[in-house]
N, C-alpha and C positions, 0 to 999 in steps of 0.2 A: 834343673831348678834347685836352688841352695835357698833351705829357710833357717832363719836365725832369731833366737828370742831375744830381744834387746831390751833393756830395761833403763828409765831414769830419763827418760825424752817427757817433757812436759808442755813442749808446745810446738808450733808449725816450723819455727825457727832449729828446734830439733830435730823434726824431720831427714827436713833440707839439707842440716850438718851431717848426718849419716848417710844420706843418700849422699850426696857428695863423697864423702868418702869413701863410698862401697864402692861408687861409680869409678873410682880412682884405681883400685886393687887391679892387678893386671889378671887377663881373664875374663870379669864382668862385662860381658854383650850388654847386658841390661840390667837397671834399677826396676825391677815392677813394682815393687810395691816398702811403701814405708809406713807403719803405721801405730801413732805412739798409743793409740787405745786398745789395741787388739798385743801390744810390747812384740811387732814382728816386722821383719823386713824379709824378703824376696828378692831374690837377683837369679840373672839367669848367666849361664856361659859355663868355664871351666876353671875359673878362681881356684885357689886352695884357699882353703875351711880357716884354716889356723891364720892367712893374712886377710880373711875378710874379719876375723873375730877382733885381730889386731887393730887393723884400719876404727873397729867402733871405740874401744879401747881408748884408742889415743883422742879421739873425740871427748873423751872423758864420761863415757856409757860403759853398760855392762852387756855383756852378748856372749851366747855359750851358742850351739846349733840347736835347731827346736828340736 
């Protein structure tokens, strides 16, 4: 399980564009959790760190590892 602090999601529709795209990163078994009040996202599998940070990134969020 890989947790990521994301920042700058301000609604459901944010959510949804980062999980999308974590879901995307090659790797990620699963999206468990997205969530812009707690600024975390949760995915599970064997991604690497630096293109899941990427993937939010280009979403145009901020994300470091928690």
């Amino acid at each position: 399980m890989i947790k990521l602090k994301v920042t700058g999601m301000t609604c459901g529709h944010c959510e949804a564009a980062v999980s999308k795209a974590l879901a995307l990163v090659p790797g990620v078994t699963e999206v468990i959790a997205v969530d812009r009040e707690r600024e975390e996202a949760v995915v599970d599998g064997a991604a690497d760190v630096g293109a899941l940070v990427a993937a939010v990134v280009a979403e145009g969020y901020q994300a470091e590892v928690a």
